[in-house]
N, C-alpha and C positions, 0 to 999 in steps of 0.2 A: 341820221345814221348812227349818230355818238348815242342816243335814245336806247338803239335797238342794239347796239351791241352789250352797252352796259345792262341791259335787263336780258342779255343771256347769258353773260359773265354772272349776273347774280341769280339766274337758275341752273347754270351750272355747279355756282358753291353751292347752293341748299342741296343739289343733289348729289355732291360731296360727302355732305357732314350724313344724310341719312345713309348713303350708301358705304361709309367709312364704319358706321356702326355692326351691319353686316360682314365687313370684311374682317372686323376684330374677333366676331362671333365663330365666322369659319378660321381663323388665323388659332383661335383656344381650343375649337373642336381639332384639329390636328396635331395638335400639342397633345391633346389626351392621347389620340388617335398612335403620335410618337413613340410617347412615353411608355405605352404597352409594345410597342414595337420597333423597340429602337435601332435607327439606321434603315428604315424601310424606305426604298430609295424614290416611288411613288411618293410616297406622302413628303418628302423634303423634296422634291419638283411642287408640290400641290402649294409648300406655304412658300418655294418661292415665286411661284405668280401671284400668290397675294400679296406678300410684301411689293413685288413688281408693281401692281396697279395701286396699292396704296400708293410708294415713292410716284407716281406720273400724276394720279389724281393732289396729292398735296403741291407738288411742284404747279401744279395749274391754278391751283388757289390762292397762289405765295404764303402757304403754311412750309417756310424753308427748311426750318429745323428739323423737322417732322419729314420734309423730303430727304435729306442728306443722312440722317440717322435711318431709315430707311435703308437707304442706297448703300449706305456700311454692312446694312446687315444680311442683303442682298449677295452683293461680294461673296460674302465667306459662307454664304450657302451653296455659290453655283463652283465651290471648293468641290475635290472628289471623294472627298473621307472625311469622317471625323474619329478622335483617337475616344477615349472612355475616360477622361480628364476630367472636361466639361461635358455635363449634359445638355443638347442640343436641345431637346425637351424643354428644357430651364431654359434654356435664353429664349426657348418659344412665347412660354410665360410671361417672360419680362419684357419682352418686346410689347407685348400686347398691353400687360397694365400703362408701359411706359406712352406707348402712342396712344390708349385711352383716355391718359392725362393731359397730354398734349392736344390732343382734340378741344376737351372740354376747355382747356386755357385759349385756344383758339374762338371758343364758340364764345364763351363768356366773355371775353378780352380780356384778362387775366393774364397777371404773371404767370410766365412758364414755368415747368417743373423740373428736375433736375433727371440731367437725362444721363448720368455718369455709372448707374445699376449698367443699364443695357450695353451703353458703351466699351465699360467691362468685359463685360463676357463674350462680345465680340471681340476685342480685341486677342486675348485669351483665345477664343476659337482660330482665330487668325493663326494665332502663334502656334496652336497642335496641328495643323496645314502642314503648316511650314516643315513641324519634325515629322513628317508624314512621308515614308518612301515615296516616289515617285510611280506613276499607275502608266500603262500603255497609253497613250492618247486615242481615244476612240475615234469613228468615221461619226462627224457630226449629221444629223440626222437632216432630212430636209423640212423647212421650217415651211416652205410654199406647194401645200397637195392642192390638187382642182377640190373639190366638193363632190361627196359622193352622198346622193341622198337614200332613204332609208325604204322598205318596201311602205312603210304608209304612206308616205311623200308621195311616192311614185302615184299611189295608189290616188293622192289625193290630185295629181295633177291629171291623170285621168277623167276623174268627177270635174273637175274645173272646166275640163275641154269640153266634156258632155253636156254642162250646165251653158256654155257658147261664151266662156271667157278663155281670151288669150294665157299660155302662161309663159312665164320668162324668168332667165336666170340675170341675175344683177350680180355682177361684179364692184365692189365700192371701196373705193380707194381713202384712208381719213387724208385729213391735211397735216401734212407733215408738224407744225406749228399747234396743234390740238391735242394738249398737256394732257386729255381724259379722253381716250377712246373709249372707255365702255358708254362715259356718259355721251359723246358723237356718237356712237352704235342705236344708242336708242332713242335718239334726237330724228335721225336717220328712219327709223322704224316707225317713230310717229310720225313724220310726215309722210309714208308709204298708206298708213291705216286708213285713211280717209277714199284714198283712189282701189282700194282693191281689200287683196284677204292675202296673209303673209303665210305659206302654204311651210317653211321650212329656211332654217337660218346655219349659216356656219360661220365665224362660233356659233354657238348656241344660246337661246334667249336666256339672261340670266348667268349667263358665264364671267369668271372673272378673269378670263383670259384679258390680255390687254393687245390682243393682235389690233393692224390697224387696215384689217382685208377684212372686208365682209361681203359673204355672199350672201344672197337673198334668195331664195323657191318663191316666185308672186303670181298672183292670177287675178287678171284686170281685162272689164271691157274696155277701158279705155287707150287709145296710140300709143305706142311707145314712145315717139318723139316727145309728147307733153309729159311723159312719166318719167323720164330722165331729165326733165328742167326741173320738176317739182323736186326730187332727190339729190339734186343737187345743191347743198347749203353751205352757203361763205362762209368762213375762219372752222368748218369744221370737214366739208368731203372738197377732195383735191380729184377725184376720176369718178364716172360712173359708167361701167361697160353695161348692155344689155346686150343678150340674147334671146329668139324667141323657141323655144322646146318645145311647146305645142299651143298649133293654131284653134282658134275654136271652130269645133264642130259645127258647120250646117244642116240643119233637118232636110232630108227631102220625104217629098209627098206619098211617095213609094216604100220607104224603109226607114225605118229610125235612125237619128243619127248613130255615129259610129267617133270613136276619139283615135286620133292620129297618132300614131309610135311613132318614137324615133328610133335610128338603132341602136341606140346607146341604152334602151332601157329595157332591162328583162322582161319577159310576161309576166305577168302574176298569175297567182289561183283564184280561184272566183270563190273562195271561203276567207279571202283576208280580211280583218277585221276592220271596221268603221275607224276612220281616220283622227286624232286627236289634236283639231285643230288651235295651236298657240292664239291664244289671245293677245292681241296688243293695243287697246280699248280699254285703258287702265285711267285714272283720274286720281291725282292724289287730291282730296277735298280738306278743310280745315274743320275739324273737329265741331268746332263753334256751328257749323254753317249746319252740319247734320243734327245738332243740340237744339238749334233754331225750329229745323223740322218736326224735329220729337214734340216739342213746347206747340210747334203747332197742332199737329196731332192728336194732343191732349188735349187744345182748347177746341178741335173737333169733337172728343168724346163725349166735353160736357156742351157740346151743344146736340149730340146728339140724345143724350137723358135728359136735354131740355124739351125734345120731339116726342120725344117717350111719354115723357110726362103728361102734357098738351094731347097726345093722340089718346090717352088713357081717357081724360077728361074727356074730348070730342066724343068715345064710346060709351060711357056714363052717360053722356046728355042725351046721346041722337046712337041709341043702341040699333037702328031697323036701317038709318044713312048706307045708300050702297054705297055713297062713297068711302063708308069705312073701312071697308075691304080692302078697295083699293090703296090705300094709305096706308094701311098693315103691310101691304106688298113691298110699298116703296121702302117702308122705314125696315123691313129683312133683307133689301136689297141693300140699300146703305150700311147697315149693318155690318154686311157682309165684307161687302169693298170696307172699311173704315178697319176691318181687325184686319183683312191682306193688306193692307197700307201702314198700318202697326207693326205686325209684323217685317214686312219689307223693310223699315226705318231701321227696328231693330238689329234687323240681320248686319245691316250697312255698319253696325257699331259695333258688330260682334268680331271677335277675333278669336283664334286658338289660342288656346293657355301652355300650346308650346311653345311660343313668343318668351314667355316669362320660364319655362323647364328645364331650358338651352342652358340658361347661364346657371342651374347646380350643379352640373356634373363638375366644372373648373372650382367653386367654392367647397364642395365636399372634399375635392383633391386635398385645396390647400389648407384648408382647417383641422383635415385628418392627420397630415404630414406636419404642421405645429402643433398636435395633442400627441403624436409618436402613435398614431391608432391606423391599424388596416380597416377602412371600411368601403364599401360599394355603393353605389346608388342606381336604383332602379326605377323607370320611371313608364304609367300607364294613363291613358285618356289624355293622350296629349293633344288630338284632335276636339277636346271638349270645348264650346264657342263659349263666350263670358263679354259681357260689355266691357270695350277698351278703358273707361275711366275707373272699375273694380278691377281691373286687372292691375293698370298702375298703382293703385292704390295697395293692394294685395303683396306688392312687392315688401317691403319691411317687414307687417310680419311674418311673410314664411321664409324671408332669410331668418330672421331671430328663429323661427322653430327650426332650420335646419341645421342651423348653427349650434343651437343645443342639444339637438339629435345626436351630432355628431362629440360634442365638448363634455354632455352630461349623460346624454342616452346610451350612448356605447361604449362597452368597458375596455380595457386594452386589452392585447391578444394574450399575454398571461391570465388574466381575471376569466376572460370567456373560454378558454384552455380549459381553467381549472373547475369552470362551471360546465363543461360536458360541453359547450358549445364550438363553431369553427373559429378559429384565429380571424376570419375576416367578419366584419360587422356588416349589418345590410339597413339600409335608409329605405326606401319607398315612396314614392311621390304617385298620389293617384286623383285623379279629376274624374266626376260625371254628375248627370244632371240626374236631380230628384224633383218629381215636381217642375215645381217654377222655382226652380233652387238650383246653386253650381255647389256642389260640394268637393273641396280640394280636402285630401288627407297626404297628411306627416306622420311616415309609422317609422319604428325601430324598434329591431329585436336586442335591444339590449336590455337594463337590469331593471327599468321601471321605476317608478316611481317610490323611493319610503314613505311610506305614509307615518308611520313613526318620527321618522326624520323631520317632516313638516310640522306635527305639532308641534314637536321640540322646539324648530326654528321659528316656529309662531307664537309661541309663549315667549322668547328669549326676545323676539321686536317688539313683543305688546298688542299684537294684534289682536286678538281672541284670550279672555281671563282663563285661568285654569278651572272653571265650573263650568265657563262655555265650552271650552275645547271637551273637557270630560262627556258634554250631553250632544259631540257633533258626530253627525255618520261619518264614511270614507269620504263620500261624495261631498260633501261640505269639508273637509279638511282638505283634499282635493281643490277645491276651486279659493281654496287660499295661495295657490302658486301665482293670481293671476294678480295680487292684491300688490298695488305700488310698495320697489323696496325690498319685496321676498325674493329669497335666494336661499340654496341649501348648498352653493359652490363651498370646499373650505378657503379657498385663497383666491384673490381676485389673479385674474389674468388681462390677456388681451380678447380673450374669446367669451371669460362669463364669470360672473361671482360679483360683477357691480349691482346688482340688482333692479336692471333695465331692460325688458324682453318681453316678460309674456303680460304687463300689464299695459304695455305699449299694445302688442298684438288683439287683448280685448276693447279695447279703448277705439282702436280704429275698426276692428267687425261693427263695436255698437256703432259707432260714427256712419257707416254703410249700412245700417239696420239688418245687420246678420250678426252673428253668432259663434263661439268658438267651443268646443266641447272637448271632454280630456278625456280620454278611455286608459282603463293603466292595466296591466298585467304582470304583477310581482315577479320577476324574474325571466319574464320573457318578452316585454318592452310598451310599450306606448303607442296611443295612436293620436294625435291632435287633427281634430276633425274641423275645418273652417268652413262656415255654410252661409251664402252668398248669395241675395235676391238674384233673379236674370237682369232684374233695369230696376233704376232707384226712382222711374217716372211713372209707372202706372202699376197698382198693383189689384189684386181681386180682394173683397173684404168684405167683412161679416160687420154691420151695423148693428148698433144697441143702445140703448140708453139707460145713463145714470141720474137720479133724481133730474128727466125732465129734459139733461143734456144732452147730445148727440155724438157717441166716438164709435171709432170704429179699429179695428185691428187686422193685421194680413190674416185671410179667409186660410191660408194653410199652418199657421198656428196652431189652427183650434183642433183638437182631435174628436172630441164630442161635444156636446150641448145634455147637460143634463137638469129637470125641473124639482124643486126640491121648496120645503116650508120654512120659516125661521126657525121650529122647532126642532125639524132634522139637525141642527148646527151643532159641533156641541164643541168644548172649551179642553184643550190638554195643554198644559204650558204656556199660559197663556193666549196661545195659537187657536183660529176660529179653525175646525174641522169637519169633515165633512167622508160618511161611512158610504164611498163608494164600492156597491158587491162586496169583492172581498177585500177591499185597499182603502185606508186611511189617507185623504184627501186635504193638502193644507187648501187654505183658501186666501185670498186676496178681498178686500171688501174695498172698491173704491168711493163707495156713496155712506152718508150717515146711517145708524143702522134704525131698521124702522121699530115702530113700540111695537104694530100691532104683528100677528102669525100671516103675512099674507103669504102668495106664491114669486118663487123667484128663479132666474135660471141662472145656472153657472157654467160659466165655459170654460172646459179643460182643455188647459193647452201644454204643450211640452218645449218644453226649453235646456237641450241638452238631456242629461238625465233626469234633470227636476223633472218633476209634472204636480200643478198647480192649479186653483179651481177660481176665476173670477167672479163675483157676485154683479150681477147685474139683474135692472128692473125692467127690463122687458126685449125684446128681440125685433127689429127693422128690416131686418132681409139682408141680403148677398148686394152689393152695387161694385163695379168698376168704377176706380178712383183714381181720378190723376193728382200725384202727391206735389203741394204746393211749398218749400220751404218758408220758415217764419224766423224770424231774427229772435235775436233775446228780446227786444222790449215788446215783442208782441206775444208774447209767451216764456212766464218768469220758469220754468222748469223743464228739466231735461226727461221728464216722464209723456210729452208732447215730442213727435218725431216731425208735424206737418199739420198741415190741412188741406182738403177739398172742399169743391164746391158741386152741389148735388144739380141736378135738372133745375127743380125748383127753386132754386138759389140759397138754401139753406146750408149754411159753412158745417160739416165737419171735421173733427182733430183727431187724428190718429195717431193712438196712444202707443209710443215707444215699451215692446213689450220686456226686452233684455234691461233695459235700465229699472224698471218697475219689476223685474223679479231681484235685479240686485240688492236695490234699499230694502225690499222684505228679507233679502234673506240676512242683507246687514244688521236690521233692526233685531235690536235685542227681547228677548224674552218680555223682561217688564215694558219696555216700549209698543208692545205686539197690539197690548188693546187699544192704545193711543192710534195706531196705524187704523183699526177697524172703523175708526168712528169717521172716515174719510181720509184714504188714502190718498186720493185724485184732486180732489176737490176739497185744497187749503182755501183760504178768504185770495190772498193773494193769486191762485192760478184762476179763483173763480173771474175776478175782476180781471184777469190778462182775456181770458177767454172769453169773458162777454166783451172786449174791445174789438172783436175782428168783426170786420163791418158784412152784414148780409148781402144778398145780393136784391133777390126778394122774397124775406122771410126771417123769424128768428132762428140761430143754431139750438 
């Protein structure tokens, strides 16, 4: 019994700490919600049931402090005024970083934080209460209505009875002693899901109400006597009433059935719309366990290029076998199931990227309001899905780029005043899929990029000589912001001028095998483009070989494949080039270069604005590849992203294309021809690379 209560004691905290994060979430969005609207008497009812059910949910955890600082701040909300002293807004604020922090000191076990901000300005609130005339005392409202369901309910209890289940109303009492009613509500609700289908709830599913009455709308073949034992659960329901509202419908032989009215419930019209039936068939899984499935899915795929392989053979040998046919069948049928099973995995991993969009509106606030700048933030494709571990991951750098949206990209309301623009500055936050790509952009209409500015600042660190900086485009002095150390801040702050941000932000795209791009527009603002595989586990790719070797590169990369002679090539600046139509073509040569004029092809690929030409010696086709990570001692350079392994057991490396555009585009002038004579292919990566053991076959 001491087993079973302690393992629900400790699924109650876990669903504490995750559901405390949501509560902080909506506790900030209110605060903005305030602060445009100050004194709106809705919205101070709204954050105080959330502080309500935070203070009952931490007092159930014995997080104390975190209850009673609460329950302070609770107090002088369910006050009837507040004077224009303090802003209630602002203690909104503080309340929230301050219980954020408390949390986290909780979660880590950690010293706690100092809770004397909040305390402040509650007390303070307290105190303009207090000099506050005195208001008529209202007629307090009633806190206990029956349940009134909605016409889709109704609509949906009808179908229930017509389908031949019982339905019923449940009245559900918490236990007085059950510190977390939301988390008892849906303790409650789970144990309902298994015996029926939950047709309609009051509260509402997902409410942060902390009432401890729940009514239930259910519909069940099964007795009511066993459905009120099952609903009933120790240290958290103290009553359960049932009633039955409509019996199921019998068929007779004669007429179709018919569903039984009560009189309590209107007609409806026979145009009301199909019911939207609550889910409560939810499973919180552990990350690892759906990573497990992926990993396996992927060793599905190569074992289906191993079938591929083998069936190709079998139709070489025995081209007239009817059983080839049939073995083509199976292997498109497998096929088929093996990508809905891919995809299924994937979806299970995907999330909306408005998880991660929620928390700028609160940081543009406060970063605006410490630079003295009006700006806005506007935000589109919040609905866009991203694999959950790109998503966290994503997090740092588009705080750094919103951060300097707002610190460096937007001027103050005199500067945009006097530049024809409005007083208030606009941010932009937009997600959507291209491709098999997530692409999140960071725009601002403010004053853009100097580019003057950067070379200055780039000759004064030593980044680029004054002969390089003279023979560089925009675009290459441009993509010196991203270089460790640069900054064009004049004075450090707490917000920017240390010179740490955007080469963090490149560092972790290449880390995720994406990419970060900078569009500038002199005087009317910036856009920071981050582009983002769907999954870092299987991607589509174009194979090739360099003297003999086998790499390969994501198939959406390449924009063309074009075939061209040694002697096409010609030399500017060192730099091997190459006269596509009407566009001058640098090139990358990863292999030694050959004596003789044979043919060769090169794949143009685009990387941001660069576009670039690979030299390779011959073309392998298109394969689906599941990406294998490799450690450093099995691959001495970061020009290598992974490996696969093909049908036939022959290992491929796919070559890291953003790091291999960076070193070209680092490499100097005179170093340009030292890169052609094998880029890829040092003595050292050869011997990492012949170390990765085959399966059956050379790579």
């Amino acid at each position: 019994m001491s087993h079973s209560y302690d393992d629900r004691a400790g699924e109650l905290r876990e669903f504490f700490f995750d559901t405390a994060q949501e509560l902080l979430q909506q506790l900030s969005d209110e605060g903005l919600k305030l602060e445009k609207q100050p004194g709106d008497a809705e919205t101070v009812r709204s954050i105080r049931r959330i502080v309500h059910t935070l203070k009952g949910d931490a007092a159930a955890c014995g997080c104390r402090e975190l209850s009673e600082l609460a329950h302070e701040f609770e107090d002088v909300l369910a006050g009837e005024g507040f004077s224009a002293g303090t802003s209630l807004a602002e203690a909104v604020f503080t309340a929230t970083d301050v219980f954020a922090a408390l949390l986290k000191a909780y979660r880590r076990k950690s010293k706690l934080p100092s809770v004397e901000p909040l305390r402040k300005l509650v007390q303070a609130l307290a105190r303009e209460q207090k000099s506050l005339p005195p208001k008529r005392a209202r007629k307090k409202a009633k806190t206990s209505l029956p349940a009134t369901w909605s016409e889709y309910e109704k609509l949906a209890m009808q179908q229930a009875a017509q389908q031949g289940r019982n339905v019923y109303h449940f009245t559900v009492r918490l236990d007085p002693h059950c510190a977390m009613p939301i988390a008892g509500r849906q303790l409650v609700l789970n144990a309902m899901a298994p015996l029926g289908e939950v047709l309609g709830t009051r509260p509402e599913t997902g409410s942060t109400d902390a009432a401890r009455k729940m009514e239930v709308l259910f519909a069940s073949d099964q007795p009511v006597g066993q459905l009120a034992t099952r609903f009933h659960i120790p240290t958290i329901t103290s009553e359960v009433q049932q009633e039955l509202l409509l019996e199921a419908a019998k068929p007779s032989r004669k007429e179709p059935a018919k569903a039984v009215e009560t009189p309590a419930m209107e007609p409806l019209e026979a145009s009301a719309p199909a019911v939207p039936v609550p889910s409560e068939n939810i499973l919180r899984v552990d990350a690892e366990r759906i990573d497990n499935v992926l990993n396996l899915v992927g060793e599905l795929i190569i074992g289906k290029s191993m079938l591929q392989q083998a069936m190709n053979e079998f139709s070489r040998r025995f081209p007239k076998d009817p059983a080839r046919a049939r073995f083509a069948d199976a292997m498109a049928f497998q096929s088929r199931v093996l990508s809905d099973l891919q995809r299924s995995v994937m979806k299970v991993r995907m999330v909306p990227v408005e998880q991660l969009f929620r928390r700028f509106p609160r940081l543009v606030r406060d970063v605006a309001k410490h630079c003295d700048k009006q700006v806005e933030l506007t935000l589109s494709g919040q609905d866009t899905d991203l694999d959950k571990s790109l998503l966290d991951a994503i997090t740092e750098p588009l705080t750094h780029l919103v951060r300097n949206a707002v610190s460096h990209g937007i001027e103050s309301a005199a500067e945009r005043e006097k530049a024809g623009k409005p007083a208030h500055g606009t941010i932009h936050l937009k997600a959507y899929h291209q491709g098999n790509q997530v692409v999140v952009e960071v725009s601002d209409d403010g004053h853009g990029v100097d580019v003057r500015k950067v070379r200055e600042r780039a000759l004064q660190n030593q980044l680029v000589s004054a002969e390089e900086a003279s023979g560089m485009s925009e675009a290459d002095l441009l993509s010196l912001v991203f270089r460790p150390g640069f900054s064009t801040a004049e004075e450090i702050t707490e917000i920017s001028g240390r010179g740490v941000g955007l080469d963090v932000v490149q560092s972790v795209l290449q880390r995720m095998k994406g990419s970060v791009e900078l569009e500038n527009h002199p005087g009317r603002g910036t856009t920071f483009r981050l582009k983002l595989p769907l999954t870092l586990a299987i991607i589509k790719a174009l194979l090739f070989r360099v003297e003999h070797k086998l790499y390969a590169i994501p198939l959406n990369a390449v924009a063309e494949i074009a075939r061209a002679r040694q002697s096409d090539l010609h030399r500017v600046d060192h730099y091997e080039v190459l006269q596509l139509r009407d566009q001058v073509l640098p090139l990358i040569r990863l292999g030694r270069t050959a004596a003789e004029d044979h043919k060769i092809f090169v794949l143009v690929i685009h990387m941001g604005e660069r576009k670039l030409g690979l030299i390779v010696d011959s073309l392998e086709g298109e394969e689906e590849l599941v990406i294998k990570a490799l450690d450093d001692q099995a691959v001495a350079t970061d020009l290598i992203s992974g490996a696969s392994i093909l049908g036939d057991g022959r290992v491929v490396l796919i070559l890291h294309l953003p790091a291999l555009v960076e070193r070209f585009a680092k490499a100097r002038p005179q170093e340009a021809g030292a890169m052609t004579s094998g880029l890829l292919l040092s003595h050292a990566e050869r011997h990492s690379a012949g170390a990765i053991p085959a399966v059956g076959g050379q790579a």
